[in-house]
Structures are given as structure tokens and as C-alpha cells.
mmCIF file as gemmi writes it, N, C-alpha and C atoms, coordinates in Angstrom:
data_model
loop_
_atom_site.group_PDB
_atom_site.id
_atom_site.type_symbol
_atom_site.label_atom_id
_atom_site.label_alt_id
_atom_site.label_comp_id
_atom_site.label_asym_id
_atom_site.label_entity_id
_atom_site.label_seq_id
_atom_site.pdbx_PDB_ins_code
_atom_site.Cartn_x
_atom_site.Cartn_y
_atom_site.Cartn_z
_atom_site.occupancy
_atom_site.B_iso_or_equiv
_atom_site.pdbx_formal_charge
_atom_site.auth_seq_id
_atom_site.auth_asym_id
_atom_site.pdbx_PDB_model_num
ATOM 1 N N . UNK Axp A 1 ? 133.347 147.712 182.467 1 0 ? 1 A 1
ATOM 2 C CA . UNK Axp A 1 ? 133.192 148.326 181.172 1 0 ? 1 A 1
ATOM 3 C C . UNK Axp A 1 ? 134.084 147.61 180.18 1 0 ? 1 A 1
ATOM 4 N N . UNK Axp A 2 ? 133.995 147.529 178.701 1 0 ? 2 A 1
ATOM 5 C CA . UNK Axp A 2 ? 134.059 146.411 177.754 1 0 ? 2 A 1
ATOM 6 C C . UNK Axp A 2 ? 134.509 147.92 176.639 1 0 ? 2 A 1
ATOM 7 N N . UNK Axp A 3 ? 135.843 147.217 176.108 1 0 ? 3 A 1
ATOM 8 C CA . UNK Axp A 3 ? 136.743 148.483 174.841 1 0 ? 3 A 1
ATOM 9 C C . UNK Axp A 3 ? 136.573 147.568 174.145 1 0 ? 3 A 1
ATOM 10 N N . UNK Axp A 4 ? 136.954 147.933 172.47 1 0 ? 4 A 1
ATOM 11 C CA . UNK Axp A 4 ? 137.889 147.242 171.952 1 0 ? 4 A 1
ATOM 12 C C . UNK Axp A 4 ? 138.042 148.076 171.115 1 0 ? 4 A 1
ATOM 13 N N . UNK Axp A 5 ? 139.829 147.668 170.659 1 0 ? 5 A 1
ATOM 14 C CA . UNK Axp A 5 ? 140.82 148.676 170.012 1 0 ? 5 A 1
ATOM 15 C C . UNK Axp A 5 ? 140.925 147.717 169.177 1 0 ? 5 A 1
ATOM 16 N N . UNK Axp A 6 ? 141.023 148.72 167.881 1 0 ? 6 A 1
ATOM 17 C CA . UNK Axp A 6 ? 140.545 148.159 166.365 1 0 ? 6 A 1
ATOM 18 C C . UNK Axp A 6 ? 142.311 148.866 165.617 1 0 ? 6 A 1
ATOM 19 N N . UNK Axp A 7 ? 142.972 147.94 165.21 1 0 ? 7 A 1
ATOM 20 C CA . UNK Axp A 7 ? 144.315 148.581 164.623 1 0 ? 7 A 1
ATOM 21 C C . UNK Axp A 7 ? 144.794 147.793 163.652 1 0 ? 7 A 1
ATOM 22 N N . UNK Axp A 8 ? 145.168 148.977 162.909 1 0 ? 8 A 1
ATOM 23 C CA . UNK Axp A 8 ? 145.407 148.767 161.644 1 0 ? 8 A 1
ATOM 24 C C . UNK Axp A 8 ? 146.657 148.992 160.543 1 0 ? 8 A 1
ATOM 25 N N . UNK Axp A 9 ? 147.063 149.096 160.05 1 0 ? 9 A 1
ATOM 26 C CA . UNK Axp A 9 ? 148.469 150.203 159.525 1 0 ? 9 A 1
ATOM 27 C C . UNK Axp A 9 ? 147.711 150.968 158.489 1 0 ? 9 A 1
ATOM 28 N N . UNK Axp A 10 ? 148.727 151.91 158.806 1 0 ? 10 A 1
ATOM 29 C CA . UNK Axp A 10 ? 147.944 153.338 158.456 1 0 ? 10 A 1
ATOM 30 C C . UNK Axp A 10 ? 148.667 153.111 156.602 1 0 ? 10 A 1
ATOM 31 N N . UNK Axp A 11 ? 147.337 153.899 156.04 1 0 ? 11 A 1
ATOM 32 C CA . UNK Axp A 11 ? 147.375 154.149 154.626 1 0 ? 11 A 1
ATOM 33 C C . UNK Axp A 11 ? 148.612 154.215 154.059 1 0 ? 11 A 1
ATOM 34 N N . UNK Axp A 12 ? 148.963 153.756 152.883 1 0 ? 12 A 1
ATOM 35 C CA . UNK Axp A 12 ? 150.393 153.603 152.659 1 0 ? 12 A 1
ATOM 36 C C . UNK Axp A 12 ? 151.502 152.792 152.801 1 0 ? 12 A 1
ATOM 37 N N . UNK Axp A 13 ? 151.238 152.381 153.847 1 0 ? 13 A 1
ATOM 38 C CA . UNK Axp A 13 ? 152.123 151.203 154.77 1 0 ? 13 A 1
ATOM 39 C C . UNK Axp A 13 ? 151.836 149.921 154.1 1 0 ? 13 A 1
ATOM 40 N N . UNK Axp A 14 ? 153.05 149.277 153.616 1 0 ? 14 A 1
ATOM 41 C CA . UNK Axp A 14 ? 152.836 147.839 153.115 1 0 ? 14 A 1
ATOM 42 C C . UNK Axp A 14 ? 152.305 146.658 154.233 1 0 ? 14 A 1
ATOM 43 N N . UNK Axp A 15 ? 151.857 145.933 153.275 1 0 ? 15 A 1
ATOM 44 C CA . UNK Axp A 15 ? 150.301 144.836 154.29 1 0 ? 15 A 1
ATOM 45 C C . UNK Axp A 15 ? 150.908 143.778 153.557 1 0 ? 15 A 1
ATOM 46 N N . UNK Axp A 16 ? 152.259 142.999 154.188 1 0 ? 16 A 1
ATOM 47 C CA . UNK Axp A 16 ? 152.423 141.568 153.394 1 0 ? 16 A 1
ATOM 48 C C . UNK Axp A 16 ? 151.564 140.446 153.737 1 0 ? 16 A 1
ATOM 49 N N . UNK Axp A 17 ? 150.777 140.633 154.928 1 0 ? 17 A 1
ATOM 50 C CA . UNK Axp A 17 ? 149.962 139.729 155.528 1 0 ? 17 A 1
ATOM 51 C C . UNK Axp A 17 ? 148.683 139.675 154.824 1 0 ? 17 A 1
ATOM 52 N N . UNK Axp A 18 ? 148.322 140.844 154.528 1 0 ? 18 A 1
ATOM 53 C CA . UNK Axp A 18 ? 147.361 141.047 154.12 1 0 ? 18 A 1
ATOM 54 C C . UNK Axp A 18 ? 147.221 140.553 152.31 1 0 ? 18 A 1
ATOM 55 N N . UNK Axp A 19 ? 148.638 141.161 151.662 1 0 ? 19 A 1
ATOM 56 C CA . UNK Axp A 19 ? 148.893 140.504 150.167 1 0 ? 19 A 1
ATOM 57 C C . UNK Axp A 19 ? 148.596 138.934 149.973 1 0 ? 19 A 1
ATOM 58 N N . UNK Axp A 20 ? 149.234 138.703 151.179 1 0 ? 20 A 1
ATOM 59 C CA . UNK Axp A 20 ? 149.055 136.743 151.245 1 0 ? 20 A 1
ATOM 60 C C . UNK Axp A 20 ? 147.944 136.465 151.42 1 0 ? 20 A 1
ATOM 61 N N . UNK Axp A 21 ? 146.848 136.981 151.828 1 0 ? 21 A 1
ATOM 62 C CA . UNK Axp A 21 ? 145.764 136.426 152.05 1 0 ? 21 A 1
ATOM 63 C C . UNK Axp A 21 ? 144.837 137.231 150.32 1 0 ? 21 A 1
ATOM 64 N N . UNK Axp A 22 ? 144.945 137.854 149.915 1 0 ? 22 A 1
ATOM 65 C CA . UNK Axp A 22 ? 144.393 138.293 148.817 1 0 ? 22 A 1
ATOM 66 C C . UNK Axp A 22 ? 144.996 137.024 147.795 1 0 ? 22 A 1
ATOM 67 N N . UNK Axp A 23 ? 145.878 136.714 147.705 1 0 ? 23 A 1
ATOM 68 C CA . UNK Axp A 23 ? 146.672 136.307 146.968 1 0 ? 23 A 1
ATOM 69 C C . UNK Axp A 23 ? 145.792 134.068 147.243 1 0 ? 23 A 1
ATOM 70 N N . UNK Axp A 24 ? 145.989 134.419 148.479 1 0 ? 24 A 1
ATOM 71 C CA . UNK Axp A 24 ? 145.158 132.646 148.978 1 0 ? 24 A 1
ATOM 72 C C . UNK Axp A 24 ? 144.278 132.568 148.376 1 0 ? 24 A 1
ATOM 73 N N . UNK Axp A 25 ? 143.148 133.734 149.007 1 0 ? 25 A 1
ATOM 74 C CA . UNK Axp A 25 ? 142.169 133.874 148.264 1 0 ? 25 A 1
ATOM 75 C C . UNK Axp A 25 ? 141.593 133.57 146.803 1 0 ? 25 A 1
ATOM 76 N N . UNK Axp A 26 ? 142.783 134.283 145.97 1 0 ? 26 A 1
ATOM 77 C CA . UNK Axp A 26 ? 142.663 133.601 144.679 1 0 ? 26 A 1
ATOM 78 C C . UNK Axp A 26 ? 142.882 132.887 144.443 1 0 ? 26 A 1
ATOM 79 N N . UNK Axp A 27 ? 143.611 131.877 145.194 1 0 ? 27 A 1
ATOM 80 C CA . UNK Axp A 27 ? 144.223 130.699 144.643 1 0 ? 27 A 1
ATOM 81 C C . UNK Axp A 27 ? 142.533 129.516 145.516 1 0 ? 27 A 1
ATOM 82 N N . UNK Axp A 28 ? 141.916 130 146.119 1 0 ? 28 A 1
ATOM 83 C CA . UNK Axp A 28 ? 140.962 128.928 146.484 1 0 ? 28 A 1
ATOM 84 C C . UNK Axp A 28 ? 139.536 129.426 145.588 1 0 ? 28 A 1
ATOM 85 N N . UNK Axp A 29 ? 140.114 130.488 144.769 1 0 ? 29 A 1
ATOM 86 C CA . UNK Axp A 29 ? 138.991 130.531 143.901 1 0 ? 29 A 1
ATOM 87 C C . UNK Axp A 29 ? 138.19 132.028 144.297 1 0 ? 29 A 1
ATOM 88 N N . UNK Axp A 30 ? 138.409 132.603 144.493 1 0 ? 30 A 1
ATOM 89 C CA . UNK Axp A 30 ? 137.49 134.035 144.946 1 0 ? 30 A 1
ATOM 90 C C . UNK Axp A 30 ? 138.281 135.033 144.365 1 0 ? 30 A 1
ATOM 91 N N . UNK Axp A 31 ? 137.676 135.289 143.232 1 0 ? 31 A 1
ATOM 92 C CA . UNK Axp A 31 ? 138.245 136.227 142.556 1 0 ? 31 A 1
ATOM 93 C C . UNK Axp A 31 ? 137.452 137.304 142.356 1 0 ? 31 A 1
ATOM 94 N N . UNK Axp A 32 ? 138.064 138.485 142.145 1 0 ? 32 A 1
ATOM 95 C CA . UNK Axp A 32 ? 137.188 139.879 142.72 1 0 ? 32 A 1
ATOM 96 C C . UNK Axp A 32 ? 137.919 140.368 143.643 1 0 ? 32 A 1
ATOM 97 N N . UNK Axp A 33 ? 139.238 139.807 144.618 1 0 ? 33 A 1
ATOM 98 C CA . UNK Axp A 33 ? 139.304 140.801 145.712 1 0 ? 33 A 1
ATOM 99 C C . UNK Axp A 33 ? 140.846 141.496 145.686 1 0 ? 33 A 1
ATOM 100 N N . UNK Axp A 34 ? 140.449 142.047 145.062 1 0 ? 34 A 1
ATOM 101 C CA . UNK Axp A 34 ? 141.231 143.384 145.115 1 0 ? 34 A 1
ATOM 102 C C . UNK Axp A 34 ? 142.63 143.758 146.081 1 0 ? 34 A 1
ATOM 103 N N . UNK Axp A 35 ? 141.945 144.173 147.285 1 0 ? 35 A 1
ATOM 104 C CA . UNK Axp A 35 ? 142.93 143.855 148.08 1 0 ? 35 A 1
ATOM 105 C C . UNK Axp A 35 ? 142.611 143.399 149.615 1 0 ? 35 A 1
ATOM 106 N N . UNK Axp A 36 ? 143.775 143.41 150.154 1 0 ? 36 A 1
ATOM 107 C CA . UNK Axp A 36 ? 143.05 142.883 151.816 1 0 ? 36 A 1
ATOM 108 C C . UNK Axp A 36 ? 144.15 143.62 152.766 1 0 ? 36 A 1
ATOM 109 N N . UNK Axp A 37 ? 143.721 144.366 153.63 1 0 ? 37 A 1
ATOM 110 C CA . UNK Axp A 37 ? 144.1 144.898 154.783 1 0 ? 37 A 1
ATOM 111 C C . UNK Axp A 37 ? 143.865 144.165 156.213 1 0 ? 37 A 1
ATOM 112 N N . UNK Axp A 38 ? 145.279 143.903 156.667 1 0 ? 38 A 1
ATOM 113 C CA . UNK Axp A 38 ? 145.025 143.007 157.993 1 0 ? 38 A 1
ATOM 114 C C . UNK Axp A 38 ? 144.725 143.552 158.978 1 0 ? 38 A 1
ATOM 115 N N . UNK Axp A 39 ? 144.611 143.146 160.455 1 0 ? 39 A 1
ATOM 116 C CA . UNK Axp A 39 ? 144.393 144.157 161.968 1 0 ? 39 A 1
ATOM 117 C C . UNK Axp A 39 ? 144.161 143.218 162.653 1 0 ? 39 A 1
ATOM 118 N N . UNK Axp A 40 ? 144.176 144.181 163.812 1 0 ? 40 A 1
ATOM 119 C CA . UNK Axp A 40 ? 143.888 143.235 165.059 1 0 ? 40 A 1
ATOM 120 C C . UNK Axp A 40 ? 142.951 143.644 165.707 1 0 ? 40 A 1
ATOM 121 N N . UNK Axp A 41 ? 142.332 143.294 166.395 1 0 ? 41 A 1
ATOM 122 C CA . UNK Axp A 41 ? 141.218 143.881 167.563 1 0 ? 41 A 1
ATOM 123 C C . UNK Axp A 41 ? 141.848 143.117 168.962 1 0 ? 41 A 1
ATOM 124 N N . UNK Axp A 42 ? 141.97 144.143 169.701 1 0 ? 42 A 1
ATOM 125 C CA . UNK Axp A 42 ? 142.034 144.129 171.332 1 0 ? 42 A 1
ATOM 126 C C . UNK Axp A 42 ? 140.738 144.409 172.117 1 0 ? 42 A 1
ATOM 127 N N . UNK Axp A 43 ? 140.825 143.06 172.869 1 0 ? 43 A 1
ATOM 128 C CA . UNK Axp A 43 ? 139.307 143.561 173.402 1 0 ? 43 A 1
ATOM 129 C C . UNK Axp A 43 ? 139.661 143.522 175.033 1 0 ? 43 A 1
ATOM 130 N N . UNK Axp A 44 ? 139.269 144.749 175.813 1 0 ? 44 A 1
ATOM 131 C CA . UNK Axp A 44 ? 139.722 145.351 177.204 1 0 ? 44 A 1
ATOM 132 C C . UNK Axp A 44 ? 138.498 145.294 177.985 1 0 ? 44 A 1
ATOM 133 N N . UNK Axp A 45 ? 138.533 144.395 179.422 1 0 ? 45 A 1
ATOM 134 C CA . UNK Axp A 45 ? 137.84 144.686 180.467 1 0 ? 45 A 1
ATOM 135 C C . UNK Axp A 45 ? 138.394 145.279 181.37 1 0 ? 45 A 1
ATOM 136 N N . UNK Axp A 46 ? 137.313 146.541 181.38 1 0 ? 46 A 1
ATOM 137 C CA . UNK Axp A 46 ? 138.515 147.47 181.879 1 0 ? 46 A 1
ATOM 138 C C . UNK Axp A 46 ? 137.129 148.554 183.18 1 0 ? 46 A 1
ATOM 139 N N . UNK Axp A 47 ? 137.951 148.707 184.606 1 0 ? 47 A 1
ATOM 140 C CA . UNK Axp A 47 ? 137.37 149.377 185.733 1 0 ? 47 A 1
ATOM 141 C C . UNK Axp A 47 ? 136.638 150.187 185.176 1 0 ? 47 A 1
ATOM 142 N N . UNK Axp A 48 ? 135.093 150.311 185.388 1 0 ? 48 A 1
ATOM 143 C CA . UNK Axp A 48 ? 134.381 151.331 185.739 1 0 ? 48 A 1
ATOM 144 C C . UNK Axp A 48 ? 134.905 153.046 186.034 1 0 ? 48 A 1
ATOM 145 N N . UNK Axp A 49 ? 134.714 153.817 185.053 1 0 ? 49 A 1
ATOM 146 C CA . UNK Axp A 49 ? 135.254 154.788 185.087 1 0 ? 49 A 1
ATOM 147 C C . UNK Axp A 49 ? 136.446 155.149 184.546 1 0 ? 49 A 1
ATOM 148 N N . UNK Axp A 50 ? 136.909 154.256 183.955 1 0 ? 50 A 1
ATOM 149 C CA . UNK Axp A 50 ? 138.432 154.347 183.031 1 0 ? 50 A 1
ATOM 150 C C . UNK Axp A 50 ? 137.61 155.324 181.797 1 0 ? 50 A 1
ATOM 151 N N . UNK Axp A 51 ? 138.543 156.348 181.868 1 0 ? 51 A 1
ATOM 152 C CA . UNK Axp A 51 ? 138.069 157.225 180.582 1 0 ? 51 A 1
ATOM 153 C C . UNK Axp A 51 ? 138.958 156.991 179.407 1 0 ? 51 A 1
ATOM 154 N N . UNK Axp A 52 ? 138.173 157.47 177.836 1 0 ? 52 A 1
ATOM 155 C CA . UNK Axp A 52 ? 138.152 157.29 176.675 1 0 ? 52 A 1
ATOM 156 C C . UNK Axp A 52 ? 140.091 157.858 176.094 1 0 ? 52 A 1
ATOM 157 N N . UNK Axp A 53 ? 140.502 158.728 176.889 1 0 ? 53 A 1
ATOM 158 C CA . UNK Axp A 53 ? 142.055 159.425 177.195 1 0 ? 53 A 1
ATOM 159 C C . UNK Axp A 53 ? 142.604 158.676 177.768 1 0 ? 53 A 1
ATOM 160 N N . UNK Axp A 54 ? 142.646 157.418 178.818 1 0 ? 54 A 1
ATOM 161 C CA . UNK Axp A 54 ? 143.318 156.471 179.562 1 0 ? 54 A 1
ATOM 162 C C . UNK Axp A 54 ? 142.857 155.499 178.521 1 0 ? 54 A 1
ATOM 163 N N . UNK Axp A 55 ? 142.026 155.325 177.296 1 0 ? 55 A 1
ATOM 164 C CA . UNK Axp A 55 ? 142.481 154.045 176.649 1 0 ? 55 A 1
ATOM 165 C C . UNK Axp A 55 ? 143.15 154.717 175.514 1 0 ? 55 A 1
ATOM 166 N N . UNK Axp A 56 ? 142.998 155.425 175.178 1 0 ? 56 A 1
ATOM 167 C CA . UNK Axp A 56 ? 144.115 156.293 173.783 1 0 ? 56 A 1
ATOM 168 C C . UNK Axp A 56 ? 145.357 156.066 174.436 1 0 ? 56 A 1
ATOM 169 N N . UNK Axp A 57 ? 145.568 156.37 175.669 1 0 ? 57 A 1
ATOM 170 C CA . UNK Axp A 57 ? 147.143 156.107 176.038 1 0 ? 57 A 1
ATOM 171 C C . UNK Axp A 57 ? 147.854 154.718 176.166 1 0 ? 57 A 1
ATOM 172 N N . UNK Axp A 58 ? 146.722 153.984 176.512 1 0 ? 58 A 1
ATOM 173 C CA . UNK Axp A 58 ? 147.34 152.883 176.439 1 0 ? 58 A 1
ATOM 174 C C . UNK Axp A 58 ? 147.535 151.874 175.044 1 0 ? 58 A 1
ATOM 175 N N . UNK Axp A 59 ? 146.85 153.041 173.752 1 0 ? 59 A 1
ATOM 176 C CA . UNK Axp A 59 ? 147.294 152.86 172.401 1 0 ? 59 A 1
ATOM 177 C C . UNK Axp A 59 ? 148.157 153.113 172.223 1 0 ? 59 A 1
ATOM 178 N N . UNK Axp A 60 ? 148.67 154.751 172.57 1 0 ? 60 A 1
ATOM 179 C CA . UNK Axp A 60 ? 149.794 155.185 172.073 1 0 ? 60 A 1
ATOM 180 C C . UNK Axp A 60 ? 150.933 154.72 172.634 1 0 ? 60 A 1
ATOM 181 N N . UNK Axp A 61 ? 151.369 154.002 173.843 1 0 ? 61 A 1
ATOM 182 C CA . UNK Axp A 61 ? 152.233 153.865 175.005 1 0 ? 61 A 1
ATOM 183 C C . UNK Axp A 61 ? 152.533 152.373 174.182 1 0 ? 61 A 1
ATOM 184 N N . UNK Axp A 62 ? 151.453 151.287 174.389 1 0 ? 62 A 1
ATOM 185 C CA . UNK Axp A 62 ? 151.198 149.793 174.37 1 0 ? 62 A 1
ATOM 186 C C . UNK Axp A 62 ? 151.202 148.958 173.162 1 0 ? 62 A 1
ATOM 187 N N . UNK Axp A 63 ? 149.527 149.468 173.043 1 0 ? 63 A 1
ATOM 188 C CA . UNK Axp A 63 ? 149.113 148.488 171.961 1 0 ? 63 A 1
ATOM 189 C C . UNK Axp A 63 ? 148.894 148.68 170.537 1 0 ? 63 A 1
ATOM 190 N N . UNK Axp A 64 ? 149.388 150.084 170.093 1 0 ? 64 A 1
ATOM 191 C CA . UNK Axp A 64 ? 149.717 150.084 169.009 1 0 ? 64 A 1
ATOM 192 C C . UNK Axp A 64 ? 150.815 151.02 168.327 1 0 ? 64 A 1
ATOM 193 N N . UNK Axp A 65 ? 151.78 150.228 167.41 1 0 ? 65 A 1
ATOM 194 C CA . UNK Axp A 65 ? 152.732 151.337 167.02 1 0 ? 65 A 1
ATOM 195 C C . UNK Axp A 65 ? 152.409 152.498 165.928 1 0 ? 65 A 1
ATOM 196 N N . UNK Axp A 66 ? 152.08 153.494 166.982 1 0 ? 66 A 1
ATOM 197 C CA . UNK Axp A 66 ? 151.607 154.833 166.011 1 0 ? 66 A 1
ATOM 198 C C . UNK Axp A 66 ? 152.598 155.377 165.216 1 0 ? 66 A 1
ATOM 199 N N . UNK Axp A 67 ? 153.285 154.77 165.043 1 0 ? 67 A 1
ATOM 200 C CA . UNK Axp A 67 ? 154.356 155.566 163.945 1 0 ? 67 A 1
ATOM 201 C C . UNK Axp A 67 ? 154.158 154.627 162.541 1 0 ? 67 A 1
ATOM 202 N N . UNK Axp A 68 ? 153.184 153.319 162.429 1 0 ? 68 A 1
ATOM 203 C CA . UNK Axp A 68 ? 152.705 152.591 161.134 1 0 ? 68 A 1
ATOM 204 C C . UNK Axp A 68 ? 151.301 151.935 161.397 1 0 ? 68 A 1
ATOM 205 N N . UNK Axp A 69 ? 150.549 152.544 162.282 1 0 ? 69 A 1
ATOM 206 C CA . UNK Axp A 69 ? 149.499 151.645 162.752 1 0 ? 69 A 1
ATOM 207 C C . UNK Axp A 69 ? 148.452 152.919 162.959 1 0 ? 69 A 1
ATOM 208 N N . UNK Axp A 70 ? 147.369 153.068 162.445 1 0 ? 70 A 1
ATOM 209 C CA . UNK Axp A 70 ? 146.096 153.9 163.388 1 0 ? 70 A 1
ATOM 210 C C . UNK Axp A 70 ? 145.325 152.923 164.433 1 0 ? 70 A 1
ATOM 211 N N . UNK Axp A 71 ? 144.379 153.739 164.776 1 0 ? 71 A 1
ATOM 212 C CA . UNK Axp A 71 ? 143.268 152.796 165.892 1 0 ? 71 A 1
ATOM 213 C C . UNK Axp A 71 ? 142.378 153.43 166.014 1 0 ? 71 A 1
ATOM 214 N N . UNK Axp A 72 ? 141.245 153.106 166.546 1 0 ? 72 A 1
ATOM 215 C CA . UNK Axp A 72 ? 139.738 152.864 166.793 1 0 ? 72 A 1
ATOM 216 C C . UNK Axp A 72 ? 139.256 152.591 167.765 1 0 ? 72 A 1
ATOM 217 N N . UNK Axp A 73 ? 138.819 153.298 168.854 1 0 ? 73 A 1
ATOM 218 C CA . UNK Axp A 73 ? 138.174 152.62 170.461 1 0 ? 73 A 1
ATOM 219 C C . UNK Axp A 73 ? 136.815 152.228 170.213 1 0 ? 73 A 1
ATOM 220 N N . UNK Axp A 74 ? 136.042 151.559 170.041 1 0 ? 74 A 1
ATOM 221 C CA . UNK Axp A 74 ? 134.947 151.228 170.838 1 0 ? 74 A 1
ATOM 222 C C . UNK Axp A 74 ? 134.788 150.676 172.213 1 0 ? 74 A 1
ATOM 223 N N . UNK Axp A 75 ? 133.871 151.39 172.961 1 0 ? 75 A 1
ATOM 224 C CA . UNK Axp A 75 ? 133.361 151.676 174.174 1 0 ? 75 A 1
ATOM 225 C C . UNK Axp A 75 ? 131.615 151.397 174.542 1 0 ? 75 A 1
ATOM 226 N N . UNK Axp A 76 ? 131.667 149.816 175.086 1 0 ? 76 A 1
ATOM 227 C CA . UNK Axp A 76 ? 130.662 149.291 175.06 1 0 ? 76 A 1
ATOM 228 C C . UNK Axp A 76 ? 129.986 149.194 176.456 1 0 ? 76 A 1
């Protein structure tokens, strides 16, 4: 079975990675964009039968810091 964890920083939270790339952006000419929010995607092959609560934990535990970050499972 095939996850992937979609993370992000949660609303509010400054995005300097993300400023720099808005900011590139304009400088290669694409103007219009407002702003840009960065993330990562984790993508998990993961045993048959691993439930949707054993990958939340291994968000909250692992792969993402929930104290500036949300997330997203897809389960393919």
C-alpha cells in the first residue's frame, strides 16, 4: 500500500522559503504571484494493512512538526 503525507506550515507561520521563491519568481518575470507557500510530500510504502491512525502517528511522532506544520494523508 502507497501514502503520501502532504505538509505544510500551518496558517500564520512565516514561509521564508516560500517568500524567496515568490520573490525569484518576479525577478524571472512572472508577475501576478502573490504569494507562495512551501511543503513537502512524503511518499510511504507501507505493509498491507497499516491503518490511516498508524500513519497520523507517524506524523505526529516523525514527519511532521505539529506545533508549525499541518498534514494531509493520501492513501492510494
Amino acid at each position: 500500500m502507497k501514502a503520501k503525507v502532504h505538509v505544510m506550515l500551518k496558517n500564520g507561520v512565516l514561509d521564508p522559503q516560500g517568500e524567496a521563491i515568490r520573490h525569484a519568481l518576479g525577478a524571472l518575470g512572472f508577475d501576478g504571484v502573490n504569494g507562495v507557500r512551501q511543503g513537502k510530500v512524503i511518499e510511504l510504502d507501507l505493509a498491507d494493512g497499516t491503518t490511516e491512525a498508524q500513519i497520523a502517528d507517524m506524523c505526529d511522532r516523525l514527519l511532521a512538526n505539529t506545533v508549525i506544520e499541518s498534514y494531509r494523508i493520501d492513501i492510494a
